[in-house]
C-alpha positions in Angstrom: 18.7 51.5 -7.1 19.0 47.7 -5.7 21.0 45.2 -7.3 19.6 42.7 -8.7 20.5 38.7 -7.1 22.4 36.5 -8.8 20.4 33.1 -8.5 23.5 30.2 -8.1 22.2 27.3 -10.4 22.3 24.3 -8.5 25.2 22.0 -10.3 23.7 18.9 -11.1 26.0 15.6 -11.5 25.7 13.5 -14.0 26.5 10.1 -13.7 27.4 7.7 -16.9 25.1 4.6 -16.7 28.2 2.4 -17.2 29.7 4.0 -14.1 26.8 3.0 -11.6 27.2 0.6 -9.0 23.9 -1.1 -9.8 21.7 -2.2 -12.6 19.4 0.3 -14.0 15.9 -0.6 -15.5 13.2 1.3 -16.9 9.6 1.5 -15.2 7.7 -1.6 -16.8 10.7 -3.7 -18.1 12.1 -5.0 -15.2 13.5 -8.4 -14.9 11.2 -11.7 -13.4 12.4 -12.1 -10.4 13.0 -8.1 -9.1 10.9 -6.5 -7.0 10.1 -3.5 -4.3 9.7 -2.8 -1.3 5.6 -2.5 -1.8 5.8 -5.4 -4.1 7.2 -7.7 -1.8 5.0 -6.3 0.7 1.9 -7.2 -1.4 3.4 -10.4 -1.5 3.9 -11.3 2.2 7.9 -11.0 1.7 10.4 -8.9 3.2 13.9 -7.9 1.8 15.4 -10.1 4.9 18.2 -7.7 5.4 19.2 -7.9 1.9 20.8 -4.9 0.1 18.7 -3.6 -3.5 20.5 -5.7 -6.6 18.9 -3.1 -9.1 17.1 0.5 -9.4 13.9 1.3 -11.0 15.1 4.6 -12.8 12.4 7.2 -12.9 10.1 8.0 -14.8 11.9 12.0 -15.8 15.2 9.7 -16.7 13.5 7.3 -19.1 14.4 10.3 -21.9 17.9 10.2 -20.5 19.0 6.5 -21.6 22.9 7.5 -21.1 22.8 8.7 -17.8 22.3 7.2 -14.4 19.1 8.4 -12.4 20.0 10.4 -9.2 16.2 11.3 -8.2 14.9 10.8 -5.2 11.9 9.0 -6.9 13.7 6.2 -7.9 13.1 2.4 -6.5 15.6 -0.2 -5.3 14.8 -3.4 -6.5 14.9 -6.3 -4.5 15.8 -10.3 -5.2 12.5 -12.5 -4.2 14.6 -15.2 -4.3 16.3 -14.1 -1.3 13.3 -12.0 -0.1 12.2 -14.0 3.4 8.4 -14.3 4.9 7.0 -11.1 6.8 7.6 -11.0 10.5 4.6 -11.9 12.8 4.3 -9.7 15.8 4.0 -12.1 18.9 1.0 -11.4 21.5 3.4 -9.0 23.7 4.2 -6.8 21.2 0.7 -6.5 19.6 0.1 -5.5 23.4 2.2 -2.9 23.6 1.6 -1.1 20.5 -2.5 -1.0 21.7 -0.9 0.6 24.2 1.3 3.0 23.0 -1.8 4.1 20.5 -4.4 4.3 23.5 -1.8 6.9 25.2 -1.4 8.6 21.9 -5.0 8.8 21.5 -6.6 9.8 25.0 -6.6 13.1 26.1 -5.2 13.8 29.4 -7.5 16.5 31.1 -10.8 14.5 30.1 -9.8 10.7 29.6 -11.6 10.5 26.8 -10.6 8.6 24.1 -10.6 9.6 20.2 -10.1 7.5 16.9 -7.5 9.7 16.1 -3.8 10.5 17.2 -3.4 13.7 19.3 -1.2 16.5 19.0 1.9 16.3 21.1 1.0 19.8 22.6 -2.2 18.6 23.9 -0.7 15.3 25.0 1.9 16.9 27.5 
């Protein structure tokens, strides 16, 4: 008769919301002033190379008000104070990605070209 497998339970670590390096804030009451990544994008901002001052806990940890979220769903929130205008790509570069994208997208054998990436197989 086979034995029967032991599943291990993966140990999960809980982290004490006093202990966590940065400010915790539920989804919808976040401070003025804080925002993400998409936000800012919205926004024409980018974080300027500026670390997160603040997480946006997850929705699954809002029942869990004494512990720090660890999922990966989380958001880093980001100062628009500091947050710096979007980069504007200059003429060369704008260049060089059309052509990057017209290699991606014509086939080799027949030259033609399609409105859609191709697979890497058929590429090489």
């Amino acid at each position: 008769m086979p034995r029967t497998r032991h599943r291990r339970r993966r140990e999960i670590t809980r982290v004490p919301r006093t202990g966590a390096a940065l400010p915790e804030h539920d989804r919808g009451a976040a401070p003025e002033g804080l925002a993400t990544r998409r936000q800012l994008r919205a926004l024409g901002l980018s974080p300027g190379g500026h670390d997160p001052v603040a997480v946006l806990r997850c929705r699954a940890c809002a029942y869990q008000p004494g512990q720090s979220c660890i999922h990966p769903t989380r958001a880093w929130l980001y100062s628009v104070a500091l947050a710096r205008p979007k980069g504007v790509p200059t003429l060369a570069q704008e260049e060089a990605l059309d052509r990057a994208m017209a290699a991606r997208s014509t086939c080799p054998q027949c030259r033609c070209r399609y409105y859609f990436c191709l697979q890497a197989a058929v590429l090489h």
